[in-house]
PASEBA-1860 file (N, C-alpha, C; in nm, 3 decimals):
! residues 263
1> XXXXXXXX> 1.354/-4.284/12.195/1.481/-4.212/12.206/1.500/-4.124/12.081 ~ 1.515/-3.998/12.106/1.527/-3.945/11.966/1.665/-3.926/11.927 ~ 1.704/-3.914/11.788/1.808/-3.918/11.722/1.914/-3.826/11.723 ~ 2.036/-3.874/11.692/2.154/-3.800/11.840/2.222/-3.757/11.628 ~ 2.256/-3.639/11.593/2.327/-3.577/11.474/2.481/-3.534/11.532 ~ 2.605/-3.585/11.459/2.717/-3.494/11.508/2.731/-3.435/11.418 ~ 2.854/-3.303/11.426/2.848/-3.251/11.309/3.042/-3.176/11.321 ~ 3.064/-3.128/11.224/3.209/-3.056/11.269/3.240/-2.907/11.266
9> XXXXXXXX> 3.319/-2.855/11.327/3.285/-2.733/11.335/3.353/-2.638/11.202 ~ 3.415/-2.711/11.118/3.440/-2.654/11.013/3.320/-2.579/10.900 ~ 3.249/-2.736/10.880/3.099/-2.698/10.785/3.002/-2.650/10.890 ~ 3.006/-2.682/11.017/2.921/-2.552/11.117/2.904/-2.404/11.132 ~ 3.072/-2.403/11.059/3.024/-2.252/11.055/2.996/-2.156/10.934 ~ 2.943/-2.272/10.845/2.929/-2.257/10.712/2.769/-2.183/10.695 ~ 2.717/-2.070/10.650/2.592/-2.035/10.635/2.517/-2.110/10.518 ~ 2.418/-2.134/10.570/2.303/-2.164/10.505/2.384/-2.341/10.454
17> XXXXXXXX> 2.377/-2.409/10.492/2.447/-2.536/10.471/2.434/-2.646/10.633 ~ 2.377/-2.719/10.608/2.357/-2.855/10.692/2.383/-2.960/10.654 ~ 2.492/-3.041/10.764/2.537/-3.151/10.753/2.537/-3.229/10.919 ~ 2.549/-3.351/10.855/2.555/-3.429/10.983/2.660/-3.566/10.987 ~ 2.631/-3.636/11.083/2.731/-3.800/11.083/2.588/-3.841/11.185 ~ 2.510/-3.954/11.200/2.467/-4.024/11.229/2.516/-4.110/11.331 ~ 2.462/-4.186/11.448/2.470/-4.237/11.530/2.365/-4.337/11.562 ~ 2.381/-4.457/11.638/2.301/-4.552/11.667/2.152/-4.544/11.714
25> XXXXXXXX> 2.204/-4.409/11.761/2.055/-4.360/11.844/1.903/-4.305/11.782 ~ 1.805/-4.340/11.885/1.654/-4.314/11.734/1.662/-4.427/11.659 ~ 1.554/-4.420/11.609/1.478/-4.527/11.515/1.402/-4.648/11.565 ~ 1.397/-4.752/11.492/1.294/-4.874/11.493/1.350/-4.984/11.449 ~ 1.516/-5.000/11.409/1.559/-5.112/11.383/1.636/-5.191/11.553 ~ 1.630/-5.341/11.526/1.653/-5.415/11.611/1.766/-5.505/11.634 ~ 1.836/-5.558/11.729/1.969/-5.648/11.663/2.078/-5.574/11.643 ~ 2.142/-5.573/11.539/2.317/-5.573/11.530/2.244/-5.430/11.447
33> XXXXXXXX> 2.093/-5.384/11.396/2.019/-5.266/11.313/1.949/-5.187/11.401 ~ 2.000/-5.186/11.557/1.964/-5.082/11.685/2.036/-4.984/11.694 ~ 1.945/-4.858/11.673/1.809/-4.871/11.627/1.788/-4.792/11.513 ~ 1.884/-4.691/11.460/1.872/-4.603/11.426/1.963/-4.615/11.261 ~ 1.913/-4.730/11.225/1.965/-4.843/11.078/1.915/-4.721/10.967 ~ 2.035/-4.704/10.845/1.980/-4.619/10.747/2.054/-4.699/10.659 ~ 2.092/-4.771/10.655/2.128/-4.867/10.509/2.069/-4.964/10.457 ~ 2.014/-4.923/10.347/1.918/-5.012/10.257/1.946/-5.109/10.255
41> XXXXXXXX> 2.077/-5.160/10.246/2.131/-5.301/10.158/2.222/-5.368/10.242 ~ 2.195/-5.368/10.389/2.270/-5.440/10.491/2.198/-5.576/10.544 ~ 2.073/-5.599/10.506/1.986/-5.713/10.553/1.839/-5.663/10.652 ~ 1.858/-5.559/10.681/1.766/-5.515/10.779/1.614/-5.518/10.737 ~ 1.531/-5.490/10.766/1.403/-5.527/10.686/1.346/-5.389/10.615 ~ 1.284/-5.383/10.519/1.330/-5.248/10.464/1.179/-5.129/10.481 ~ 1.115/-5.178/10.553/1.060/-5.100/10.657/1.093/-5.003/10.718 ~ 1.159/-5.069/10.825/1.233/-5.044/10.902/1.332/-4.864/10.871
49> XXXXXXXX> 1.408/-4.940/10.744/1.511/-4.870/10.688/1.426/-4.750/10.668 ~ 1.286/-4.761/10.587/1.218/-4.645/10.524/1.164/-4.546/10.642 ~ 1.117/-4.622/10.746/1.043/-4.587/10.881/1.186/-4.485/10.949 ~ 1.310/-4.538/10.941/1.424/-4.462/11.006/1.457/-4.311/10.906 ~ 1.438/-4.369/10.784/1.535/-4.256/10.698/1.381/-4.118/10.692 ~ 1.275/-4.170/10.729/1.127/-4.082/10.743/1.159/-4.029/10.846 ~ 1.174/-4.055/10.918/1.258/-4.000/11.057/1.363/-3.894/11.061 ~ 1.457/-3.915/11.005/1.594/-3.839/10.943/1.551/-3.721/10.871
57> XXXXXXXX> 1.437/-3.773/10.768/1.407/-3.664/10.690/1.307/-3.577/10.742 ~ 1.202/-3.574/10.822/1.178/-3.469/10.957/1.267/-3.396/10.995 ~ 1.329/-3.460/11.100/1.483/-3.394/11.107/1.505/-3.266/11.049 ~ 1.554/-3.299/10.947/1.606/-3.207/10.805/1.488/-3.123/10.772 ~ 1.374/-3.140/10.738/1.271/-3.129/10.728/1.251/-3.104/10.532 ~ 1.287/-3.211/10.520/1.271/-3.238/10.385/1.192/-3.345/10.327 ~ 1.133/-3.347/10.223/1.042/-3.468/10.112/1.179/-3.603/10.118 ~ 1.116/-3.704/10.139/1.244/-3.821/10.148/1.215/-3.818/10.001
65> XXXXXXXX> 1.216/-3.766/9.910/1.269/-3.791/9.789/1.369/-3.695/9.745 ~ 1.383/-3.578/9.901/1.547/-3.539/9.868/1.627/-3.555/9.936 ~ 1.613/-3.697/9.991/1.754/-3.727/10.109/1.788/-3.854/9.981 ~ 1.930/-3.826/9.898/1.990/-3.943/9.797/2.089/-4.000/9.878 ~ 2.098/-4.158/9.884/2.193/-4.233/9.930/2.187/-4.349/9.850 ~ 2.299/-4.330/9.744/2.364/-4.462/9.687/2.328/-4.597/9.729 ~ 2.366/-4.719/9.630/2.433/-4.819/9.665/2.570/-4.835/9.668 ~ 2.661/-4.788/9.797/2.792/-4.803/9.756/2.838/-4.956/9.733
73> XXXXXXXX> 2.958/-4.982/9.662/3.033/-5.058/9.566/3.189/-5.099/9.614 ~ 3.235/-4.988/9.661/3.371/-4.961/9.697/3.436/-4.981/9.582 ~ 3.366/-4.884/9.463/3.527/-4.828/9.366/3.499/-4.692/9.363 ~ 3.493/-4.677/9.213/3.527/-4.504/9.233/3.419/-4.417/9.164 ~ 3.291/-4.506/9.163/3.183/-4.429/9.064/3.167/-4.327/9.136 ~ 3.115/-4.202/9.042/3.062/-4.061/9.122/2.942/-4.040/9.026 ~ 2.845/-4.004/9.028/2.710/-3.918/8.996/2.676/-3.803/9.080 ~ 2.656/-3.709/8.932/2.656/-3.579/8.979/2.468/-3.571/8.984
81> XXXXXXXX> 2.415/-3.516/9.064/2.269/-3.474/9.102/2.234/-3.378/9.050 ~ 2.183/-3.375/8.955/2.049/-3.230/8.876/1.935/-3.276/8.833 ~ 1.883/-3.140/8.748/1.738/-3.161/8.832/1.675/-3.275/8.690 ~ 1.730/-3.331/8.598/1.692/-3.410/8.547/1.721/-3.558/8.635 ~ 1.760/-3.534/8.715/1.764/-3.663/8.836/1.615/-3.704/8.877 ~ 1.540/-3.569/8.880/1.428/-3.630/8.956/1.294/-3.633/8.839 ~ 1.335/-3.647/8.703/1.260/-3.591/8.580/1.233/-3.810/8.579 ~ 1.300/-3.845/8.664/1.317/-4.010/8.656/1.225/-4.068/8.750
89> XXXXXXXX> 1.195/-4.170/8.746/1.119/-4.262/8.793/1.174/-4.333/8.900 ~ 1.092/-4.345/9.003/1.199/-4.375/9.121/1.290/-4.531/9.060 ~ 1.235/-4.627/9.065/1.327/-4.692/8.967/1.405/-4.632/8.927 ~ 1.415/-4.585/8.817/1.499/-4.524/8.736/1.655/-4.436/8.846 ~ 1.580/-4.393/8.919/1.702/-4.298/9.001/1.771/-4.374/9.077 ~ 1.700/-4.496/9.142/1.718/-4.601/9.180/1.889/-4.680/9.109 ~ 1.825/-4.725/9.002/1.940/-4.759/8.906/2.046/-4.683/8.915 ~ 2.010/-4.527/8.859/2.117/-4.444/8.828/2.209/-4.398/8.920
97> XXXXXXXX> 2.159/-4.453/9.022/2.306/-4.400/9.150/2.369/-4.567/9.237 ~ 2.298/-4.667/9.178/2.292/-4.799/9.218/2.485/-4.842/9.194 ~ 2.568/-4.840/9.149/2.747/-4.791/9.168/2.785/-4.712/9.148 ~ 2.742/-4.578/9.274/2.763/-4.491/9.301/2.882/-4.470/9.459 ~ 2.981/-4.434/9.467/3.072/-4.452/9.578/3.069/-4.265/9.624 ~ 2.990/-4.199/9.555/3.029/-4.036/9.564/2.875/-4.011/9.484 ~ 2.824/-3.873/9.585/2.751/-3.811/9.503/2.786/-3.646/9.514 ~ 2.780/-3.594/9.431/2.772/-3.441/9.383/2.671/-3.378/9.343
105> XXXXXXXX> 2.657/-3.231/9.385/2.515/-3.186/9.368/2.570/-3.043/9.355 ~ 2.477/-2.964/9.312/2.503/-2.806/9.306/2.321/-2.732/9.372 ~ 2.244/-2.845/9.343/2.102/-2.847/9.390/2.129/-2.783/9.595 ~ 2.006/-2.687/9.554/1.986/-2.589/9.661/1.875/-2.774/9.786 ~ 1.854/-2.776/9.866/1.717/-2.831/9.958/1.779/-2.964/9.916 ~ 1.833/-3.039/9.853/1.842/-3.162/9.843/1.981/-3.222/9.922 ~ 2.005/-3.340/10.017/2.081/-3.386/10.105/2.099/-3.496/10.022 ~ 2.265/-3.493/10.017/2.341/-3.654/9.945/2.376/-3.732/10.083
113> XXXXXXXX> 2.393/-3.840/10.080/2.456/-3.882/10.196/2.505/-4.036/10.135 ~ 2.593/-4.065/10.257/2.669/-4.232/10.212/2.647/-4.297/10.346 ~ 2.629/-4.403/10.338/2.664/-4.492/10.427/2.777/-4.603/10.462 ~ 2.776/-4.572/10.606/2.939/-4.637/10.599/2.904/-4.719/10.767 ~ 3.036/-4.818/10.750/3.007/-4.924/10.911/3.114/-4.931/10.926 ~ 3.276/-4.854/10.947/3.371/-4.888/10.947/3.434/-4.773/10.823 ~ 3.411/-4.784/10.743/3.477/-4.676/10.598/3.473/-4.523/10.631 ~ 3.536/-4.485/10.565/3.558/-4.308/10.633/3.451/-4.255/10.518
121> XXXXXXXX> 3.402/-4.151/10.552/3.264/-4.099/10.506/3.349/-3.965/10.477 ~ 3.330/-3.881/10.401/3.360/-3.786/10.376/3.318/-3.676/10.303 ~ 3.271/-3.525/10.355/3.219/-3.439/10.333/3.265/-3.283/10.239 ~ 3.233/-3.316/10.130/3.343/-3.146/10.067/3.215/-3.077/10.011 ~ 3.296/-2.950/10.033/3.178/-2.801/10.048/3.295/-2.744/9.971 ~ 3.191/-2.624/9.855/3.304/-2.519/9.823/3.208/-2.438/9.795 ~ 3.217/-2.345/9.927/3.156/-2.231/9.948/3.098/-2.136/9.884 ~ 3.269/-2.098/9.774/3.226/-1.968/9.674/3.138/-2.028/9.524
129> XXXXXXXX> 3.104/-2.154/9.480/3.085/-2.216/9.379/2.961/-2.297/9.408 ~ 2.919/-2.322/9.566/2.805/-2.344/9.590/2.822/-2.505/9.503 ~ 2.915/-2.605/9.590/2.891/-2.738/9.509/2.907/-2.872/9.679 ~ 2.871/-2.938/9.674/2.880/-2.999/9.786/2.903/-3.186/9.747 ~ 2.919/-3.251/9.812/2.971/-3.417/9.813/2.965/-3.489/9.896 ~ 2.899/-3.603/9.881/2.935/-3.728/10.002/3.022/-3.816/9.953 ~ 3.132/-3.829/9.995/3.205/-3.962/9.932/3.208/-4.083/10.026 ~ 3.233/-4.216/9.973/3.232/-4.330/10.074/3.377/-4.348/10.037
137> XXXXXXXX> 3.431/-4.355/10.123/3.599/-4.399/10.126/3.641/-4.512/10.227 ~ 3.636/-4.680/10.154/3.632/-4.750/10.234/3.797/-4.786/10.198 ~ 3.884/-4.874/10.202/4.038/-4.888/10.181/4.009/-4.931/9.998 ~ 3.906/-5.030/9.931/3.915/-4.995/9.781/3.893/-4.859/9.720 ~ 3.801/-4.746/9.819/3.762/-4.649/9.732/3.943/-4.589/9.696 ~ 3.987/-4.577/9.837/4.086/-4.504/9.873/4.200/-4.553/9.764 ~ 4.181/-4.726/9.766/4.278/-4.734/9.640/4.261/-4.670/9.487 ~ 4.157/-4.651/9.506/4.095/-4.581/9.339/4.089/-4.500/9.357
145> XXXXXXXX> 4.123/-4.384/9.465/4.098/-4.271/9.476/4.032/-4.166/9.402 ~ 3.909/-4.228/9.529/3.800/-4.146/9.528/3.757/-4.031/9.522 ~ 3.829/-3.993/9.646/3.841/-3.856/9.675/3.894/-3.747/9.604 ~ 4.002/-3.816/9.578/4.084/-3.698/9.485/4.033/-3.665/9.335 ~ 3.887/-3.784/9.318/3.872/-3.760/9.226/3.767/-3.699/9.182 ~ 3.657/-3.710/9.347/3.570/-3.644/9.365/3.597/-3.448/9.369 ~ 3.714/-3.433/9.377/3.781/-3.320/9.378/3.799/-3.272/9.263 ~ 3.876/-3.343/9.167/3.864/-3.316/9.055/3.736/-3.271/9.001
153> XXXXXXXX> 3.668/-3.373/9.007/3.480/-3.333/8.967/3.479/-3.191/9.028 ~ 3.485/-3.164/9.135/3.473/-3.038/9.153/3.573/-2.903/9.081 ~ 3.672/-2.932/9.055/3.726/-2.843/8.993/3.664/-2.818/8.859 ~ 3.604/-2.932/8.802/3.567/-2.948/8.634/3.436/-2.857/8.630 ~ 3.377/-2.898/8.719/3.255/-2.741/8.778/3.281/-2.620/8.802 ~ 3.389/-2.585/8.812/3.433/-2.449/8.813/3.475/-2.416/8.999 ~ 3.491/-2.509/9.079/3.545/-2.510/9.205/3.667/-2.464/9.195 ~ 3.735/-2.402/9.319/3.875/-2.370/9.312/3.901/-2.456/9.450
161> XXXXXXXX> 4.027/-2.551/9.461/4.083/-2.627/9.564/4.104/-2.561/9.656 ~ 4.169/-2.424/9.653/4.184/-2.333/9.765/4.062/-2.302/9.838 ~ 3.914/-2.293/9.821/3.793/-2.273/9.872/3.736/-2.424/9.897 ~ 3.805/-2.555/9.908/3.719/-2.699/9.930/3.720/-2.683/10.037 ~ 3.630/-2.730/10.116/3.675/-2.757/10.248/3.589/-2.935/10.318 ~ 3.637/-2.979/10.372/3.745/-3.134/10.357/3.689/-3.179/10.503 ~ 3.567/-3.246/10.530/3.536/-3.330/10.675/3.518/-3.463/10.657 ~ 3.577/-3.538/10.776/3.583/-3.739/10.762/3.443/-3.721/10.870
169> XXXXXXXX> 3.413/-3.809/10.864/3.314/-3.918/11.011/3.364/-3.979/11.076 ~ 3.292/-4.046/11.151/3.388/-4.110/11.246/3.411/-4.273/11.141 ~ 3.514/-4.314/11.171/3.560/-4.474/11.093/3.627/-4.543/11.202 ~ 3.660/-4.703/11.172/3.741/-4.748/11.215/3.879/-4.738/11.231 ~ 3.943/-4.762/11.373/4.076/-4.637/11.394/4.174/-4.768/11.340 ~ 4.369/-4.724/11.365/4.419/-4.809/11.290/4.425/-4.963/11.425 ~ 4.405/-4.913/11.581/4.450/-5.004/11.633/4.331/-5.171/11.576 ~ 4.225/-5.112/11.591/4.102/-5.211/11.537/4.115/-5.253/11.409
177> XXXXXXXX> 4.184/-5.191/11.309/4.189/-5.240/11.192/4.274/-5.328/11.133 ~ 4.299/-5.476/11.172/4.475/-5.540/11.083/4.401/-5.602/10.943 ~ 4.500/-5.580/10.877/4.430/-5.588/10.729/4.580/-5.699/10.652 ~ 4.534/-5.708/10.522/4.623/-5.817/10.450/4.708/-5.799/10.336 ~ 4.732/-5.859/10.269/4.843/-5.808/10.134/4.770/-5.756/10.048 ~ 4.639/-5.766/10.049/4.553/-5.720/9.938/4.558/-5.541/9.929 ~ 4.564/-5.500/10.044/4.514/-5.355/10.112/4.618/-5.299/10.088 ~ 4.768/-5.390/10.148/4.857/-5.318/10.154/4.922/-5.321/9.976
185> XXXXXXXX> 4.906/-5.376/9.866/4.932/-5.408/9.752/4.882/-5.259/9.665 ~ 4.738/-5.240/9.742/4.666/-5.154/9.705/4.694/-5.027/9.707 ~ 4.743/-5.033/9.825/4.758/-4.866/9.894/4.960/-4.884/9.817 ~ 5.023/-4.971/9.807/5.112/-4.957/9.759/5.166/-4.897/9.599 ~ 5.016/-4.885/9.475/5.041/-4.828/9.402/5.021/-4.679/9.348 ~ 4.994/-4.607/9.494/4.903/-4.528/9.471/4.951/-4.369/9.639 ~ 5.019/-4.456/9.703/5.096/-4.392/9.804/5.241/-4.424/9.834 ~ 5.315/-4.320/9.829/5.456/-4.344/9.841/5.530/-4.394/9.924
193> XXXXXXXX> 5.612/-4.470/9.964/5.679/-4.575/10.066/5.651/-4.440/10.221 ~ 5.745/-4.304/10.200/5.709/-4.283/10.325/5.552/-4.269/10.363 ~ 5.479/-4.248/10.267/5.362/-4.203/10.313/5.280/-4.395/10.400 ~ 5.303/-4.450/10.301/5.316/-4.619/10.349/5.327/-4.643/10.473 ~ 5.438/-4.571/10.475/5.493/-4.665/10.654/5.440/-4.597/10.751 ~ 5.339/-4.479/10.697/5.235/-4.413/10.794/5.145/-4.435/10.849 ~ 5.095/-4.504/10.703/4.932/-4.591/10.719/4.947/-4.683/10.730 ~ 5.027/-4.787/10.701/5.024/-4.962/10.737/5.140/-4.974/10.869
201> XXXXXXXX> 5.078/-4.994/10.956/5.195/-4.972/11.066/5.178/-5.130/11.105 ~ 5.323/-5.217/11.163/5.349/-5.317/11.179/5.363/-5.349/11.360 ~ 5.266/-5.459/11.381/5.209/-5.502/11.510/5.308/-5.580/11.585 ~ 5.208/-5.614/11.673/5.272/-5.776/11.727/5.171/-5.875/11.602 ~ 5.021/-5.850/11.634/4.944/-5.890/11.565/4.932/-5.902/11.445 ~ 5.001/-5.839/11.390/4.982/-5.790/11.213/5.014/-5.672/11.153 ~ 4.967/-5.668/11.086/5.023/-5.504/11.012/4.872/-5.469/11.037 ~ 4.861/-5.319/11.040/4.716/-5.197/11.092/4.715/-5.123/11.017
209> XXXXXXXX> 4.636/-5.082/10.933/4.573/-4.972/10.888/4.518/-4.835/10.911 ~ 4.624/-4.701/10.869/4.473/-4.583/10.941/4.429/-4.520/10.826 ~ 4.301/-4.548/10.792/4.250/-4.560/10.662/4.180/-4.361/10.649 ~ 4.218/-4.330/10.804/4.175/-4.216/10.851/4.290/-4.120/10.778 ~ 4.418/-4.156/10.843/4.539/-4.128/10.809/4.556/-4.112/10.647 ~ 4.501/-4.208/10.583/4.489/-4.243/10.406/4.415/-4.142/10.364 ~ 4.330/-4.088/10.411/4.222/-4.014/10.303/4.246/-3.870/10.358 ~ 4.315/-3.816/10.494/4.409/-3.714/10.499/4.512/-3.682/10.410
217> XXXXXXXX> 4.572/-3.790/10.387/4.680/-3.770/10.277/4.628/-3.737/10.137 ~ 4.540/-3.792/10.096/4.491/-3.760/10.017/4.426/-3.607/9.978 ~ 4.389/-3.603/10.127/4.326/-3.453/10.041/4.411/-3.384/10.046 ~ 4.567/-3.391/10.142/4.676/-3.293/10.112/4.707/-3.262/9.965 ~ 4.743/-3.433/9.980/4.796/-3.429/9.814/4.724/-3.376/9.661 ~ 4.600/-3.321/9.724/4.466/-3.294/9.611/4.465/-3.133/9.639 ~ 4.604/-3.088/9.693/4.598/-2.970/9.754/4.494/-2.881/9.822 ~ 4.426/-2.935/9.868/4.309/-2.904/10.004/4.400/-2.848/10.109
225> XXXXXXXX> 4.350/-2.716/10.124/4.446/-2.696/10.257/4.421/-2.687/10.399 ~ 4.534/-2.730/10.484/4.526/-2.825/10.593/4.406/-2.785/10.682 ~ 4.411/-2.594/10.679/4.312/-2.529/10.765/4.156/-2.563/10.731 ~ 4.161/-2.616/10.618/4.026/-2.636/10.554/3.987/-2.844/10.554 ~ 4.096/-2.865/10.655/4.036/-3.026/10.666/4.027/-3.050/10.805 ~ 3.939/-3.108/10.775/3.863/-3.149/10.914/3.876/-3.323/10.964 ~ 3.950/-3.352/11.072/3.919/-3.553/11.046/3.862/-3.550/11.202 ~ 3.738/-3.585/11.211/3.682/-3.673/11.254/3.716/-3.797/11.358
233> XXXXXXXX> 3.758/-3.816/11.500/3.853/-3.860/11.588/3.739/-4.000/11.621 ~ 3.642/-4.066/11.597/3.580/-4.142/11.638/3.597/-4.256/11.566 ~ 3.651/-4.342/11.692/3.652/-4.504/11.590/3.508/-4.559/11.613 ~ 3.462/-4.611/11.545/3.323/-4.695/11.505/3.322/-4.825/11.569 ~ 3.467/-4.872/11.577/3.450/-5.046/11.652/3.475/-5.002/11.789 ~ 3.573/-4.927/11.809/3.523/-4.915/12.008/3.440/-4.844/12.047 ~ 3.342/-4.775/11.942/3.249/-4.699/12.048/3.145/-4.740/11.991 ~ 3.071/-4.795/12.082/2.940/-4.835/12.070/2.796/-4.727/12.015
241> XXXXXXXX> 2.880/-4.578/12.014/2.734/-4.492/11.981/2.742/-4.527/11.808 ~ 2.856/-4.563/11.754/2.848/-4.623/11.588/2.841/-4.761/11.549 ~ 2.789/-4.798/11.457/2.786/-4.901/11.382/2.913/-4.947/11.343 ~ 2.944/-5.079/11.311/3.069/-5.116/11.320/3.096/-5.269/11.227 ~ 3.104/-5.278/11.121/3.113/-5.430/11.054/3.177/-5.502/11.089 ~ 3.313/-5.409/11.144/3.397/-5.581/11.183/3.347/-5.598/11.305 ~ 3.340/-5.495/11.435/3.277/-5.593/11.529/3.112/-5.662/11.584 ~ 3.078/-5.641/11.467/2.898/-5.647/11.469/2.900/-5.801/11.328
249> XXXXXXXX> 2.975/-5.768/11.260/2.958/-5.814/11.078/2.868/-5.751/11.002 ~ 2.888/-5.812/10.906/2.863/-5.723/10.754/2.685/-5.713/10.794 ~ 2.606/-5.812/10.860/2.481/-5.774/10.909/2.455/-5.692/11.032 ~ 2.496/-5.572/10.992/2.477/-5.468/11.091/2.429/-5.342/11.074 ~ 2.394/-5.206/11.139/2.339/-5.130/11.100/2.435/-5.043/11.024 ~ 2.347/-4.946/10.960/2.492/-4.828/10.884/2.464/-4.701/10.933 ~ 2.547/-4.593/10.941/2.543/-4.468/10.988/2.549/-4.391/10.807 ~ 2.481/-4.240/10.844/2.462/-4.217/10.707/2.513/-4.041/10.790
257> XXXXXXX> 2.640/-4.020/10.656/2.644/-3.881/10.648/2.631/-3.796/10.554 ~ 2.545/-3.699/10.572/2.504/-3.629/10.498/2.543/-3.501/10.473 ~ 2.516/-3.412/10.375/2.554/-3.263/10.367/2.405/-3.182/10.257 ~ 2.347/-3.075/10.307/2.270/-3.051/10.206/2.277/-2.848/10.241 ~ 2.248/-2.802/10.105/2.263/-2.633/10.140/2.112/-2.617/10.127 ~ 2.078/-2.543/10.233/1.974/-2.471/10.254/1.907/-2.359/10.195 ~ 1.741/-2.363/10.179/1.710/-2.275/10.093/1.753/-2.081/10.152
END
């Protein structure tokens, strides 16, 4: 079965720039890692993982030593990608992006990507400055805000907010998500009561999360503008073409999104 890429039509109509969101489909992994497994550090056998992401990188048609994907952490590390990145030893690069929740690049042919099973994945491009990002935004990144800070990074490069432009993946939606005092404690120092009673909405079941809803707000509030954000309508636990932790568990496959500018 070969491998199914979505993509959004915002960074689609972006020249010379390729990105994607990943799906179950394609590959050689088996189990709760069918088939089309790109996360190193989920249990899968790491074969497998290398045999899938060789795959991906065809695709793209790039050296898999320029498709970078973290170990995400869920806080707020970011590493920026240049070309003394690859002056390192795979070890070495290994390490150096090993609590990494965000990567940044200004590098022409090279693809960042994150992996996510449930967490909102998120894609920023700034066109006129030629700088690009994968962030993992799971509900801790979001409390440490990630994003906004991955934004920042971009401004400190010489980005202007008015030229970001702002795509999610698909994540878990709020009906699938009931979450606990921890989340809501979290998101309580850091988002304002109305913005609150947006994202933690109260059940029969529990209180719900739209963690989708969270990292929208965020890029408002990081002044990203609205025409330039893109969210991503696919929940991960009811649809079976994504990977999904809570309804699979934490031993399951990961979806990987990527962004890379073309030579």
């Amino acid at each position: 079965m070969p491998i199914k890429l979505e993509q959004c039509d915002l960074l689609g109509r972006q020249e010379k720039l390729c990105h994607f969101f990943t799906t179950v489909e394609g590959g050689c992994s088996n189990g709760n890692y069918s088939t089309f497994n790109l996360g190193a550090y989920c249990g899968d056998l790491p074969e497998n993982v290398q045999t899938n992401r060789d795959i991906l990188c065809k695709e793209l048609r790039i050296s898999r030593d320029k498709l970078i994907v973290p170990r995400e952490i869920h806080k707020d590390g970011i590493f920026i990608i240049e070309k003394s990145y690859f002056d390192k030893s795979e070890e070495e690069r290994t390490i150096a992006i090993s609590e990494s929740d965000a990567l940044i690049t200004s590098m022409v042919g090279v693809c960042i990507g994150v992996t996510t099973a449930d967490c909102v994945p998120v894609l920023l491009y700034a066109p006129d400055t030629k700088i690009i990002a994968a962030v993992h935004a799971g509900w801790r990144g979001i409390a440490c805000e990630i994003v906004p800070k991955a934004i920042a990074t971009f401004e400190q490069m010489g980005a202007k907010r008015e030229e970001i432009i702002a795509c999610t993946g698909p994540c878990i939606s709020v009906d699938a998500y009931q979450v606990g005092e921890e989340l809501i404690n979290g998101f309580s120092e850091i988002f304002s009561k109305e913005e609150l009673s947006q994202i933690c909405i109260n059940t029969q079941d529990g209180i719900h999360a739209n963690i989708r809803l969270a990292v929208n707000i965020q890029l408002k509030n990081a002044h990203i503008a609205q025409q330039n954000i893109s969210i991503h309508p696919g929940c991960t636990f009811s649809d079976i073409r994504y990977f999904s932790a809570r309804r699979q568990s934490i031993h399951s496959g990961r979806l990987l999104s990527g962004i890379m500018m073309e030579e």
